[in-house]
PyMOL commands that place a pseudoatom at each C-alpha (Angstrom):
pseudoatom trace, name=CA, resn=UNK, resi=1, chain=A, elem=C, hetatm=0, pos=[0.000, 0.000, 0.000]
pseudoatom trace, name=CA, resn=UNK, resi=2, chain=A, elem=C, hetatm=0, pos=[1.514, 3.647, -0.635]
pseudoatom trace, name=CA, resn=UNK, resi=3, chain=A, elem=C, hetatm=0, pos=[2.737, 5.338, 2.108]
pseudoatom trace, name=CA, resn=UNK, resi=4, chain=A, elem=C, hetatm=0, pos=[0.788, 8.769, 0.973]
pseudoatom trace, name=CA, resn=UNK, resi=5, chain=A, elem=C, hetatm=0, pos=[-2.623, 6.961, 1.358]
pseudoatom trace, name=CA, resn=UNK, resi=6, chain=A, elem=C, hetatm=0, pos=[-1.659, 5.599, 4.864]
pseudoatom trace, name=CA, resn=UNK, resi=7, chain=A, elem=C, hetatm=0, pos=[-0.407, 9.325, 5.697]
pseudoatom trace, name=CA, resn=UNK, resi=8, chain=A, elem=C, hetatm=0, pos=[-3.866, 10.668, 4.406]
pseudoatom trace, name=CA, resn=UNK, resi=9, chain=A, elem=C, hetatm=0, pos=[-6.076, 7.610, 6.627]
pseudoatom trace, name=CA, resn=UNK, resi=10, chain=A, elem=C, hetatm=0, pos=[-4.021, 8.361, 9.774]
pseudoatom trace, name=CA, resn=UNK, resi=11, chain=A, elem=C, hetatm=0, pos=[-4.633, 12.469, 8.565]
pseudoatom trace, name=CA, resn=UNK, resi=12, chain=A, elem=C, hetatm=0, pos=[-8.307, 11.913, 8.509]
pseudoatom trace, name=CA, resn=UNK, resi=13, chain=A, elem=C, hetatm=0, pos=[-8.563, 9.669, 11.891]
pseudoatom trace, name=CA, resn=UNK, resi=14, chain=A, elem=C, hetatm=0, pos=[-6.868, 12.895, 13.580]
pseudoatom trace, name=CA, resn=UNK, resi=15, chain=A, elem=C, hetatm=0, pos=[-9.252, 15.110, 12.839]
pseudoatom trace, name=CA, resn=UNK, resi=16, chain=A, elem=C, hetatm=0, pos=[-12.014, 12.793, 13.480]
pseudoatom trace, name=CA, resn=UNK, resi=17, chain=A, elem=C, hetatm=0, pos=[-10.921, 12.497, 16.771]
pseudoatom trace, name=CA, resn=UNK, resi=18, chain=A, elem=C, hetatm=0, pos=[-9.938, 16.196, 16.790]
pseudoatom trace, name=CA, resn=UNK, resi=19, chain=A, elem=C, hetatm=0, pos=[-13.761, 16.834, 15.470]
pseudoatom trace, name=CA, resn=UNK, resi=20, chain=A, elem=C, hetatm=0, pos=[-14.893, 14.775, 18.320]
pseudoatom trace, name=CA, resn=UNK, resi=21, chain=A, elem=C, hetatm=0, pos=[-13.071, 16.033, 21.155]
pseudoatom trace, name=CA, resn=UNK, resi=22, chain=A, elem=C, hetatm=0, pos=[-13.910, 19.685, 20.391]
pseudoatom trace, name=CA, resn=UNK, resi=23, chain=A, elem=C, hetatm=0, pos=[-17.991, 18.450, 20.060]
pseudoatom trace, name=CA, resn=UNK, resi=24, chain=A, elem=C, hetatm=0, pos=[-17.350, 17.006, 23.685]
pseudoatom trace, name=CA, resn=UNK, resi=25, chain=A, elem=C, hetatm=0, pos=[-16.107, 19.945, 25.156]
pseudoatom trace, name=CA, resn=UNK, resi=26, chain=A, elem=C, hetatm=0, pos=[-18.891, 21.925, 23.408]
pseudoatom trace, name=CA, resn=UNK, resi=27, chain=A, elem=C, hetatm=0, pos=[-21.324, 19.838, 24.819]
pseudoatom trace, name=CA, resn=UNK, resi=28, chain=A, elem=C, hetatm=0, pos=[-19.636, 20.007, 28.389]
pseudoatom trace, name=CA, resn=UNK, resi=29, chain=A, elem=C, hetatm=0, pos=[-19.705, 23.959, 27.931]
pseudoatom trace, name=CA, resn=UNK, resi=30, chain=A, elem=C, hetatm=0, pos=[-23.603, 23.929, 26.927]
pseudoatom trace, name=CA, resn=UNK, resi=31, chain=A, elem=C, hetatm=0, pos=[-24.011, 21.567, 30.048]
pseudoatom trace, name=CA, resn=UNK, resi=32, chain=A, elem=C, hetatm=0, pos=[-22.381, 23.894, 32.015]
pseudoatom trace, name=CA, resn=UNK, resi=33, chain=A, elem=C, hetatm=0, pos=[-24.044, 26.914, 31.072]
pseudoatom trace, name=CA, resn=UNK, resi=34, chain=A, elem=C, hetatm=0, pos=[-27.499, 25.162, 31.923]
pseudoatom trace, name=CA, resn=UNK, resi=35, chain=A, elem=C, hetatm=0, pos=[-25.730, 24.234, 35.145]
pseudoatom trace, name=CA, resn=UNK, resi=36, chain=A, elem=C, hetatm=0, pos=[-24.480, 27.597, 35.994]
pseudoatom trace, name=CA, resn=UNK, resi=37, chain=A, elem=C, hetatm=0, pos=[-26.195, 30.936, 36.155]
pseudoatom trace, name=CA, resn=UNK, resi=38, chain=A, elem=C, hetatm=0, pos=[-23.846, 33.749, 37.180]
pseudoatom trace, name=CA, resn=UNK, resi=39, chain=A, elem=C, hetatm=0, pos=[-21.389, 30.991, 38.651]
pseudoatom trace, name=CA, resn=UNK, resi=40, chain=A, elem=C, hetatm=0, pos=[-24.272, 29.514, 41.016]
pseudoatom trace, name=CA, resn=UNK, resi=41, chain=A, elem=C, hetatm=0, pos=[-26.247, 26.401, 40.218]
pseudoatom trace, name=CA, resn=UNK, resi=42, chain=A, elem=C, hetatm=0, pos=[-29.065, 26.735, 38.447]
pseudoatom trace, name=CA, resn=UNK, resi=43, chain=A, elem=C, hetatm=0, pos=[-32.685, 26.471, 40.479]
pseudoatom trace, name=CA, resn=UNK, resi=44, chain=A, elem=C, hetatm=0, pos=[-35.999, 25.692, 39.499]
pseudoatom trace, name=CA, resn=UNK, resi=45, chain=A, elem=C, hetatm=0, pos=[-38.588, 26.407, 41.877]
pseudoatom trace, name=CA, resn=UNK, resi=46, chain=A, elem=C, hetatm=0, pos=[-40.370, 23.534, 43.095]
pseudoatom trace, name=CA, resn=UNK, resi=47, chain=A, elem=C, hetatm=0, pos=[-43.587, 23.968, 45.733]
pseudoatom trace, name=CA, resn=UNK, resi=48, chain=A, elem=C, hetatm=0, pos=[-42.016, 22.940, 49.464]
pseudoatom trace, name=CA, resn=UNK, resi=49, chain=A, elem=C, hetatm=0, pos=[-43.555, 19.917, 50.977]
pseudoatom trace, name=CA, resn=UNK, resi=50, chain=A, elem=C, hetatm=0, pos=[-45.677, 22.063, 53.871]
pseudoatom trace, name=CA, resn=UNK, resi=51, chain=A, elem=C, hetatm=0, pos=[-48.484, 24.072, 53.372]
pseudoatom trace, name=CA, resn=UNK, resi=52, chain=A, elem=C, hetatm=0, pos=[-48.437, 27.649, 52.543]
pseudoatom trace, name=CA, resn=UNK, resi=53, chain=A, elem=C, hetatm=0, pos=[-48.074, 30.222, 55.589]
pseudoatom trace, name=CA, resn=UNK, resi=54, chain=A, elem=C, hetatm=0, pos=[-51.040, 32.368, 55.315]
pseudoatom trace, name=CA, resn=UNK, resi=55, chain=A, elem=C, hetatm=0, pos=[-53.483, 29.624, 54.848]
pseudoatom trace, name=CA, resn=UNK, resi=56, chain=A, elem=C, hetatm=0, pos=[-52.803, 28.149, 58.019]
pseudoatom trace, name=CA, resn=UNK, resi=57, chain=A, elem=C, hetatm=0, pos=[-54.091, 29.688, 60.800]
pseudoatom trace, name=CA, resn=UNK, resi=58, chain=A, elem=C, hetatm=0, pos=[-53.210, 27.233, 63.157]
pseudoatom trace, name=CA, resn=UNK, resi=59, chain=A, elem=C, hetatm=0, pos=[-49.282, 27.354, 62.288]
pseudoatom trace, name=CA, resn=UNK, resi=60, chain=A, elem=C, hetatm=0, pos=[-46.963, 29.695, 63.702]
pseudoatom trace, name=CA, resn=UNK, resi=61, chain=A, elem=C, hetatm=0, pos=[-44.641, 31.958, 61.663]
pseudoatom trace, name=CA, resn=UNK, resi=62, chain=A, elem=C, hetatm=0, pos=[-41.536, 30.409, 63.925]
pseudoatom trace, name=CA, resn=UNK, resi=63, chain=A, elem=C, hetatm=0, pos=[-42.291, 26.990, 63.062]
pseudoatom trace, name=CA, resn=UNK, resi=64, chain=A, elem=C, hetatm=0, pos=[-43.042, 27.722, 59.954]
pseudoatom trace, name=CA, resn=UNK, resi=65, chain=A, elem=C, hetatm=0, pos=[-40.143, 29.654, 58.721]
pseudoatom trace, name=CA, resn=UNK, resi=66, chain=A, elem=C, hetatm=0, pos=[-37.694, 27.113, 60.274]
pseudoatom trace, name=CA, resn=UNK, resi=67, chain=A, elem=C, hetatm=0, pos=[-39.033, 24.498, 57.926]
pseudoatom trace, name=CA, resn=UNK, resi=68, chain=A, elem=C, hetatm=0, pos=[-38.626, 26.826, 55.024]
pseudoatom trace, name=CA, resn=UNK, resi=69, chain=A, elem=C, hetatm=0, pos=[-35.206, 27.281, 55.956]
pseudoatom trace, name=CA, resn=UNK, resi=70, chain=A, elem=C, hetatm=0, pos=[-34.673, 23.465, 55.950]
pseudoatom trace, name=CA, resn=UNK, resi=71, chain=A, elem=C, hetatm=0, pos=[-36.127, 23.408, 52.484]
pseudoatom trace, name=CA, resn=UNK, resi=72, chain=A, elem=C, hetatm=0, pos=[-33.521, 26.575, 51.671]
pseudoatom trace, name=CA, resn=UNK, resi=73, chain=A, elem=C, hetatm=0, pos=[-31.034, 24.063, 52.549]
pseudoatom trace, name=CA, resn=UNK, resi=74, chain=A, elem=C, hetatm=0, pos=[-31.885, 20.799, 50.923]
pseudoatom trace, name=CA, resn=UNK, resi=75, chain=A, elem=C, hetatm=0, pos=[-33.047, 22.857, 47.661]
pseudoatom trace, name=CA, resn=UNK, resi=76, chain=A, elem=C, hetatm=0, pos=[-29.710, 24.811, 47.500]
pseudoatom trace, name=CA, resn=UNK, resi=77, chain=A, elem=C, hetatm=0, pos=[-31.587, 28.047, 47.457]
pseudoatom trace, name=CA, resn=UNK, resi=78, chain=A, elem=C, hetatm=0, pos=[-29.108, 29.759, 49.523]
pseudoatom trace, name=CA, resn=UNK, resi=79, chain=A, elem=C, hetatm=0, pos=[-27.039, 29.901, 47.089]
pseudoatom trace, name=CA, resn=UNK, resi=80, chain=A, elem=C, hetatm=0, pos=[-29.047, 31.972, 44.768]
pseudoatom trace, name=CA, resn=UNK, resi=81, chain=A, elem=C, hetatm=0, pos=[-29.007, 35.393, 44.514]
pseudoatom trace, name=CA, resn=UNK, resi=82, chain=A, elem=C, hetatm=0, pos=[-31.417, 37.097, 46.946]
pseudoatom trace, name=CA, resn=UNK, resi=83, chain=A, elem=C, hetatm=0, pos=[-33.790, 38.531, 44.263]
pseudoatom trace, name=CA, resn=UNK, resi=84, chain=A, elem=C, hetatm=0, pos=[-34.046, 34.647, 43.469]
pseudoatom trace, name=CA, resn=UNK, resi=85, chain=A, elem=C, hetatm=0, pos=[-34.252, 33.429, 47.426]
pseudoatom trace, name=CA, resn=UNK, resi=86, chain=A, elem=C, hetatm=0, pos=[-37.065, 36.301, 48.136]
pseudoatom trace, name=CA, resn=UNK, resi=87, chain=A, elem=C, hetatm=0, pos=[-39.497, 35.380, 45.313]
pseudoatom trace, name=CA, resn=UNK, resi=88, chain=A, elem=C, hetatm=0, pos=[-39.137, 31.195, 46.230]
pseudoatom trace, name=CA, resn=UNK, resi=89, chain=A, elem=C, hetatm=0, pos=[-40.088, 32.518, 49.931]
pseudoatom trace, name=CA, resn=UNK, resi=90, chain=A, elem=C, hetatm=0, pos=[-43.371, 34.875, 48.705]
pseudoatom trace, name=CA, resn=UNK, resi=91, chain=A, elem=C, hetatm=0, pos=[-44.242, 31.749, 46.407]
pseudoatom trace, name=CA, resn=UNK, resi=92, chain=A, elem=C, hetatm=0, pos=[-44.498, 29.591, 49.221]
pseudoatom trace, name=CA, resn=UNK, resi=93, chain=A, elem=C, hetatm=0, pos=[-46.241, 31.780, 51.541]
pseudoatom trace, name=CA, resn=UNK, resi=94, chain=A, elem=C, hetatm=0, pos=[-48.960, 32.357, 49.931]
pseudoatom trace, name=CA, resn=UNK, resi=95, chain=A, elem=C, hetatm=0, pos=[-50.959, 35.752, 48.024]
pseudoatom trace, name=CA, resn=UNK, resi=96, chain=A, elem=C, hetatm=0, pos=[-50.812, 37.820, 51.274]
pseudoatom trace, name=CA, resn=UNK, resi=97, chain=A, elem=C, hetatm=0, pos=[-47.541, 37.537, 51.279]
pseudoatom trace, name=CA, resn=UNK, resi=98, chain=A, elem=C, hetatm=0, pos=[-46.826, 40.274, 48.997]
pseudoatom trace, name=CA, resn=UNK, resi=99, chain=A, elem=C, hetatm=0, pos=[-49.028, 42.667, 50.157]
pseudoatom trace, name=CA, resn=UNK, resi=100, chain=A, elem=C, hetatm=0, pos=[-47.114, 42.309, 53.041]
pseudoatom trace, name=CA, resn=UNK, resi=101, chain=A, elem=C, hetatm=0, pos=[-44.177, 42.612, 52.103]
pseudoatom trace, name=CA, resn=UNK, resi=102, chain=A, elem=C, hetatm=0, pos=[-45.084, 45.831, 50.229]
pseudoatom trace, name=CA, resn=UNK, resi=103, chain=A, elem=C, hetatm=0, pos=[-45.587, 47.331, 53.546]
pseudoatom trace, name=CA, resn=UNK, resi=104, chain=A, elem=C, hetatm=0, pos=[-41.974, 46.915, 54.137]
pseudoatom trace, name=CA, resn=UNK, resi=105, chain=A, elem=C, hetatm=0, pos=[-41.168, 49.178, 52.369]
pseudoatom trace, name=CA, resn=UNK, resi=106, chain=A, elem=C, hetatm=0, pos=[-37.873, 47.815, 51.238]
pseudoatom trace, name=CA, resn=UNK, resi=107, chain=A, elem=C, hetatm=0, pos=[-35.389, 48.407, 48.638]
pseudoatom trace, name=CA, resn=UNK, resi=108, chain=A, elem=C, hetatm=0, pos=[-33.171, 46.557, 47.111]
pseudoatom trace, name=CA, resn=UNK, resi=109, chain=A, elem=C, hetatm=0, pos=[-33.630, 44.113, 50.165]
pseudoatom trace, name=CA, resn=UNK, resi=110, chain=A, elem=C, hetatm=0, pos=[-31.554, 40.949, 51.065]
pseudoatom trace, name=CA, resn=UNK, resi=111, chain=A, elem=C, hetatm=0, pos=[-33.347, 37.642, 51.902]
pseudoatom trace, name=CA, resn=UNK, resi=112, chain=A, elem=C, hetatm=0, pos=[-31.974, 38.059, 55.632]
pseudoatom trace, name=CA, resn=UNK, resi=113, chain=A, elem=C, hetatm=0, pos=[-33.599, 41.363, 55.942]
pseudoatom trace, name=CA, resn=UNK, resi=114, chain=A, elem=C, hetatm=0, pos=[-36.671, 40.136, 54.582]
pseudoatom trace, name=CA, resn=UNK, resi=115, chain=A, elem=C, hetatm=0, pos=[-37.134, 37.337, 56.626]
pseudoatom trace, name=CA, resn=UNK, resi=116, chain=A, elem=C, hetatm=0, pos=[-36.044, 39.923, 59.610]
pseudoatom trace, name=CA, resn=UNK, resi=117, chain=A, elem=C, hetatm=0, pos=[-38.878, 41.992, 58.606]
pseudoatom trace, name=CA, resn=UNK, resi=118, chain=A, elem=C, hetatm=0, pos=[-41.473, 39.096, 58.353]
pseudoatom trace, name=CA, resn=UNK, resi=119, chain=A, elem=C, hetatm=0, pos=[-39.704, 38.426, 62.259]
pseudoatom trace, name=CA, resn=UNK, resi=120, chain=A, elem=C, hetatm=0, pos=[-40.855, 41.288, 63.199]
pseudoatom trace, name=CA, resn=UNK, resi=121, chain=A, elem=C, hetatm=0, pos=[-44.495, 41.715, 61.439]
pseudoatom trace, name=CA, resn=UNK, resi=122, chain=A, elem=C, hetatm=0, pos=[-45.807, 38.408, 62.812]
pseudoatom trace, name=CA, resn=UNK, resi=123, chain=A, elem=C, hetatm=0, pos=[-44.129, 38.465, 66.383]
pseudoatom trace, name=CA, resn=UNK, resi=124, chain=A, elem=C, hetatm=0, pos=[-45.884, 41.879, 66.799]
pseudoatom trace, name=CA, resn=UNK, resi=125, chain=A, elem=C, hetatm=0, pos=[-49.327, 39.852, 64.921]
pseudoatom trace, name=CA, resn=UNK, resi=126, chain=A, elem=C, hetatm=0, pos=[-49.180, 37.404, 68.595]
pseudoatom trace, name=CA, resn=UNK, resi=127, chain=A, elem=C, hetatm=0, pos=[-50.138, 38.388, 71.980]
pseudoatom trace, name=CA, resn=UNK, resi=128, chain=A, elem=C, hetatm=0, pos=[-48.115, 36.185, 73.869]
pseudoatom trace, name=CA, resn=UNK, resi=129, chain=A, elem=C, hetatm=0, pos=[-49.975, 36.900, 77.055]
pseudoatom trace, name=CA, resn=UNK, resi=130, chain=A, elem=C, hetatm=0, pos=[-53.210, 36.868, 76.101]
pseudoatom trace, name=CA, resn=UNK, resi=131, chain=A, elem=C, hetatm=0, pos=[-52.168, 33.178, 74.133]
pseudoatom trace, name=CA, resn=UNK, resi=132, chain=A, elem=C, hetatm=0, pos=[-50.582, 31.632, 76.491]
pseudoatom trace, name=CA, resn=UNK, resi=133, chain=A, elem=C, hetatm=0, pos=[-53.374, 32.539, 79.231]
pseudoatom trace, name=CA, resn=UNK, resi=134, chain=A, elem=C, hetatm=0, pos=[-56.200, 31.113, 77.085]
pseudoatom trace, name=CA, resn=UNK, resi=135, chain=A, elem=C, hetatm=0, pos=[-53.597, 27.775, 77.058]
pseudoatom trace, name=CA, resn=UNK, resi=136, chain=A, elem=C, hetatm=0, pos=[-53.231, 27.590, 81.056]
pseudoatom trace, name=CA, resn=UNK, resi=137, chain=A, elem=C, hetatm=0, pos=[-57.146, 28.293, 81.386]
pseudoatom trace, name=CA, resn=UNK, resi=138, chain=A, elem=C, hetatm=0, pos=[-57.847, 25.140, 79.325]
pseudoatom trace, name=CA, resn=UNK, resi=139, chain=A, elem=C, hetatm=0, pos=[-59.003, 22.273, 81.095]
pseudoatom trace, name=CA, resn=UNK, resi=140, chain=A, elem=C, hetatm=0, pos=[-60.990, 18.565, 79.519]
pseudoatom trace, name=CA, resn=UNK, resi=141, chain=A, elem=C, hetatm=0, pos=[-64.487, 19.620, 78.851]
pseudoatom trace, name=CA, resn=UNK, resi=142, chain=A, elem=C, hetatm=0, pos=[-67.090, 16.873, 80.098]
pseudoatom trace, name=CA, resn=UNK, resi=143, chain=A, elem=C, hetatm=0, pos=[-68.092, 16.208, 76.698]
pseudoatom trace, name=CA, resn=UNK, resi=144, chain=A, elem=C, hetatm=0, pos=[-64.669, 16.104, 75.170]
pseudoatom trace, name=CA, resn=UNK, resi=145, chain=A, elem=C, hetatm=0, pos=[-62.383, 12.893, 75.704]
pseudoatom trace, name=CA, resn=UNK, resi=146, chain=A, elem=C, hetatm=0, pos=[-58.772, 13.451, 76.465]
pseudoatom trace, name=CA, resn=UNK, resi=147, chain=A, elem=C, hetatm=0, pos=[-57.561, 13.078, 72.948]
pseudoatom trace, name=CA, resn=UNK, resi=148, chain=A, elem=C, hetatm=0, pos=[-59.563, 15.721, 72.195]
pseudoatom trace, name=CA, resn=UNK, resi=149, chain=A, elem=C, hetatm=0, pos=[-58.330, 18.120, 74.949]
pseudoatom trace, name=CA, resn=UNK, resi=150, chain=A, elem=C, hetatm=0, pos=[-54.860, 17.096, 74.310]
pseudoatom trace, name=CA, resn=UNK, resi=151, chain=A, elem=C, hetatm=0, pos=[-55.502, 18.146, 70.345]
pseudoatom trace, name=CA, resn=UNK, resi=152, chain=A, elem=C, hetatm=0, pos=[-57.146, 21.175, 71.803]
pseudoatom trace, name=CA, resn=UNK, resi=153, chain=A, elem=C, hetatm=0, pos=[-53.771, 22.272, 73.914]
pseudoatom trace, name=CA, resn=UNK, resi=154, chain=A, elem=C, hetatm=0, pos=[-51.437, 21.083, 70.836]
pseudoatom trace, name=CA, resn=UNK, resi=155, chain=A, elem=C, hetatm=0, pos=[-53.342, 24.125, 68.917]
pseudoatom trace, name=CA, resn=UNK, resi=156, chain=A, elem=C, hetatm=0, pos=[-53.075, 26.399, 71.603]
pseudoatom trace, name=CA, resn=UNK, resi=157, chain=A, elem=C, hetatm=0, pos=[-49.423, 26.400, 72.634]
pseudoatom trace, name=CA, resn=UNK, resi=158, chain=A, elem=C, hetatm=0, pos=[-48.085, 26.780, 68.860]
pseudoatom trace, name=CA, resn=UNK, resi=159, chain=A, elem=C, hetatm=0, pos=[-48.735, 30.610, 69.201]
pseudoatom trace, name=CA, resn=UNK, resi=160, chain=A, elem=C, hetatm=0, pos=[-47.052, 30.741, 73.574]
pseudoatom trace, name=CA, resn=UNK, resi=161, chain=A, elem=C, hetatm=0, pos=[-43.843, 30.924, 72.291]
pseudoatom trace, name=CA, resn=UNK, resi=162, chain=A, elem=C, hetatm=0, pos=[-42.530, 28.506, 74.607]
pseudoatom trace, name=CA, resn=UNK, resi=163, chain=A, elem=C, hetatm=0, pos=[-39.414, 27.235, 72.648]
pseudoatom trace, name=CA, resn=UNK, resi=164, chain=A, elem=C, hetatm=0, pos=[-37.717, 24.502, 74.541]
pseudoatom trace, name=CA, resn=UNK, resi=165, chain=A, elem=C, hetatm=0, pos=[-39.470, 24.353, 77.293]
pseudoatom trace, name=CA, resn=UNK, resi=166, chain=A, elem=C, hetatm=0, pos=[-43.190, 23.632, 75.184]
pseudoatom trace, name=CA, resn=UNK, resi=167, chain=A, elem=C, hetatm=0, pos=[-43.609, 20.225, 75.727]
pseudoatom trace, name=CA, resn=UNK, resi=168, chain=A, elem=C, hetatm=0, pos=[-42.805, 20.494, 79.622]
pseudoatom trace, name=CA, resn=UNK, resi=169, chain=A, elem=C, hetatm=0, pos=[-45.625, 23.115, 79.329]
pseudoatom trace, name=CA, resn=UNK, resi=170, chain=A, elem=C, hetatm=0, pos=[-48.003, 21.022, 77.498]
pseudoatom trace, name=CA, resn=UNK, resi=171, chain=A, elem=C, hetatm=0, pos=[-47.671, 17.880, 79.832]
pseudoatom trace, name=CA, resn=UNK, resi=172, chain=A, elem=C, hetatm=0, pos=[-48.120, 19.969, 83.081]
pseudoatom trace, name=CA, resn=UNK, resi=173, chain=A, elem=C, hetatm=0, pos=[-51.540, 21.684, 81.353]
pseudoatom trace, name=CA, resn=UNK, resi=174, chain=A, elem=C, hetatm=0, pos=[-52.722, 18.177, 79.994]
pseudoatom trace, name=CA, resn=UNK, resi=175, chain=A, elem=C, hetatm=0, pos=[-52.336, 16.780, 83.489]
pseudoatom trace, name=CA, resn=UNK, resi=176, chain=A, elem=C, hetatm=0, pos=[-53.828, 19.776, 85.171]
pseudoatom trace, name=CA, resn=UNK, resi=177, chain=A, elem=C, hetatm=0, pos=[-56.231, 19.852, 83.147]
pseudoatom trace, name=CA, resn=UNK, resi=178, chain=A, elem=C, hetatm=0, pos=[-58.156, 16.236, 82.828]
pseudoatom trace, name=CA, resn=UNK, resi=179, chain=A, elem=C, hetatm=0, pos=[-61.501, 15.869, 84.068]
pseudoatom trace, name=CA, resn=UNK, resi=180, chain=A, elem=C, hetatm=0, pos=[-60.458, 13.259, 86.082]
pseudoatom trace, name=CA, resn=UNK, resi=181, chain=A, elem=C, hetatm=0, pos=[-59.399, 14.248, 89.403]
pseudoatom trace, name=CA, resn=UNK, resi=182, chain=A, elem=C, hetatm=0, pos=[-57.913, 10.825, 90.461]
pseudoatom trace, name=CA, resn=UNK, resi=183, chain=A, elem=C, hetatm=0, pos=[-55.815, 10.422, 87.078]
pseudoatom trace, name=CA, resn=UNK, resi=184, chain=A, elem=C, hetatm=0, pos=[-54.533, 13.582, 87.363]
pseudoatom trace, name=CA, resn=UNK, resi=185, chain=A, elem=C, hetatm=0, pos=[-53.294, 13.346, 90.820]
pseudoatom trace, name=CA, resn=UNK, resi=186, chain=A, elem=C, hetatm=0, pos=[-51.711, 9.845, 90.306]
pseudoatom trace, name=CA, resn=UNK, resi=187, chain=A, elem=C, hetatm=0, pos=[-49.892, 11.373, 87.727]
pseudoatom trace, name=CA, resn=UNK, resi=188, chain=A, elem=C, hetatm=0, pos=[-48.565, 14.223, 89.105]
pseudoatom trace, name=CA, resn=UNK, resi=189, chain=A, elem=C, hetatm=0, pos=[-47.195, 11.998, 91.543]
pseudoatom trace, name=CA, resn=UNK, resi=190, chain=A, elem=C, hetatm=0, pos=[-44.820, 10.649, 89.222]
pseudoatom trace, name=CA, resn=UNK, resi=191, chain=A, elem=C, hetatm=0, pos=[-42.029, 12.794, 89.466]
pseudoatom trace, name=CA, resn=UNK, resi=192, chain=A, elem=C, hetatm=0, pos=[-40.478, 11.533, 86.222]
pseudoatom trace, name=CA, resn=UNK, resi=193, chain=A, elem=C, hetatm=0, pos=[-43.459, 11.904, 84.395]
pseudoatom trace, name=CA, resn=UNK, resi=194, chain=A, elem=C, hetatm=0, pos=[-42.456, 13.248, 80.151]
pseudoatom trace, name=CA, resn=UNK, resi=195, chain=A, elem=C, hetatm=0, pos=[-45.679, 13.997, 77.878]
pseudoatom trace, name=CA, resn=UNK, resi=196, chain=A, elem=C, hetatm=0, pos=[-44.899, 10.604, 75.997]
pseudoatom trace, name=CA, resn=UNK, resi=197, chain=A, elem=C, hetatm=0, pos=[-45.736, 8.732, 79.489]
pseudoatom trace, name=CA, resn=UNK, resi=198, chain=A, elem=C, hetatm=0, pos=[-48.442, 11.398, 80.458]
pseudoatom trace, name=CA, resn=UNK, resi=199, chain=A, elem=C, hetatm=0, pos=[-49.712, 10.401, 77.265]
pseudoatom trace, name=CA, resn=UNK, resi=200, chain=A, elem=C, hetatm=0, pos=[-49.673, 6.679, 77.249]
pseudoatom trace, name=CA, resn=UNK, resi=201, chain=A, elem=C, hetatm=0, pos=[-51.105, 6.344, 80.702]
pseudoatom trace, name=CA, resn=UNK, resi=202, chain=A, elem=C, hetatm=0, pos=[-53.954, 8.443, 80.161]
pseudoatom trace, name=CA, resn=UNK, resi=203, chain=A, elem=C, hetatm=0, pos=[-54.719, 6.011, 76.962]
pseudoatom trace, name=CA, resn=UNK, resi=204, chain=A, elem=C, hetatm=0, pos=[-54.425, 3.023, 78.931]
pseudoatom trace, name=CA, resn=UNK, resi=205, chain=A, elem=C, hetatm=0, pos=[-56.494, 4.188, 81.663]
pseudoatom trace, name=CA, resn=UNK, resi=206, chain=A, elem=C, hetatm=0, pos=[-59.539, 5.191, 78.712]
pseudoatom trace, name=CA, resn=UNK, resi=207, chain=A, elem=C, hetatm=0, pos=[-58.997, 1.797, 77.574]
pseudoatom trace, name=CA, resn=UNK, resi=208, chain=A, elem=C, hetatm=0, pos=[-59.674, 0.061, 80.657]
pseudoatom trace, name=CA, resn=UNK, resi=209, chain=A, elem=C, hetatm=0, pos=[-63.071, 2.550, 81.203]
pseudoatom trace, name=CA, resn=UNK, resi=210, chain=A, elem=C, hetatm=0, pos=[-63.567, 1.494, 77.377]
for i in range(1, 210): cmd.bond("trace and resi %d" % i, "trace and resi %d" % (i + 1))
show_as sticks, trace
zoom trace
C-alpha cells in the first residue's frame, strides 16, 4: 500500500478524533451553562412539601419559617441570589404575602432582611400573654375525651412561644387539666413523668373505662 494513502487515513482519523473532542467539550460547555447561572447552580422552583403560611391559621410563623429554611437548605436556594431566594419565599407563603411585604417598604432588600422583617411583622401579629393565658385556662371539657383536649392544647401552645421548654408546658396543662381528678393526681405523683408517658397512661387508663 503507498505510504501517501496511509499518511492521508491516519490524517483523517486525527481530525475525526480532533472533530470529536472539540464536540465534547462543546457539549460540556452547553451543560455547564445550563448548570451555571452567574457561577451559582441553576434552580428551578419547586412547591415545598408544607403548606403555605397564610393559609394556616393554626401554624406559627416560627415553626413555619424554620421548615422553610430546611427546604432553603436541601433545595440549595441559599445559594441563589437574593432577588431569586425572596421570590421562592413569597411563592411559598402564599398571596398575602406580597401585600405584606409591600408594607416593608424595602429596597433593594436581602433575603436576611426580609425574613427579619417578616420576624418582626408576625411576632408583633401574637399576643403572647393573652395566648398563652387562654392555654393555662384550658381544662378537659365533660363532653370532650382526652384526645380531644390534648388536640385542643397542641393548637393552643403553637402561638405561647414557649421554645424549649413547650412540651414540659403542654404535659403539666394536659395533666392539670383532665376531668379526672384521680388520674390527674396519680400522675402528678410521678415525678419523672415526660408527655410521651403522660400520654400513654392516660390512653391506657380510657382503655380500661372502654
Amino acid at each position: 500500500m503507498p505510504k501517501k494513502s496511509i499518511s492521508k487515513r491516519k490524517t483523517r482519523t486525527a481530525r475525526s478524533h480532533d472533530d470529536q473532542s472539540s464536540g465534547s467539550e462543546l457539549e460540556q460547555v452547553d451543560l455547564q451553562k445550563k448548570v451555571l447561572y452567574n457561577g451559582t447552580p441553576r434552580f428551578t422552583y419547586i412547591p415545598p412539601p408544607f403548606e403555605k403560611f397564610c393559609h394556616q391559621k393554626d401554624l406559627s410563623w416560627q415553626s413555619w419559617s424554620r421548615k422553610f429554611d430546611r427546604y432553603r437548605d436541601t433545595s440549595a436556594l441559599y445559594l441563589q441570589p437574593n432577588k431569586i431566594q425572596i421570590s421562592a419565599l413569597l411563592l411559598a407563603m402564599g398571596d398575602d404575602a406580597e401585600d405584606i411585604l409591600d408594607s416593608f417598604g424595602l429596597r433593594d432588600p436581602s433575603y436576611s432582611e426580609v425574613i427579619q422583617n417578616f420576624d418582626n411583622f408576625f411576632n408583633k401579629q401574637v399576643n403572647v400573654i393573652y395566648e398563652r393565658t387562654k392555654f393555662n385556662k384550658r381544662v378537659q371539657l365533660s363532653d370532650e375525651s382526652a384526645e380531644e383536649f390534648y388536640t385542643s392544647l397542641l393548637k393552643l401552645v403553637k402561638k405561647c412561644g414557649y421554645g424549649t421548654l413547650r412540651d414540659e408546658l403542654l404535659r403539666d396543662r394536659l395533666v392539670a387539666g383532665l376531668h379526672d381528678d384521680g388520674l390527674s393526681q396519680q400522675l402528678q405523683m410521678d415525678s419523672n413523668l415526660t408527655l410521651e408517658k403522660a400520654l400513654e397512661r392516660i390512653k391506657v387508663s380510657m382503655l380500661f373505662r372502654a
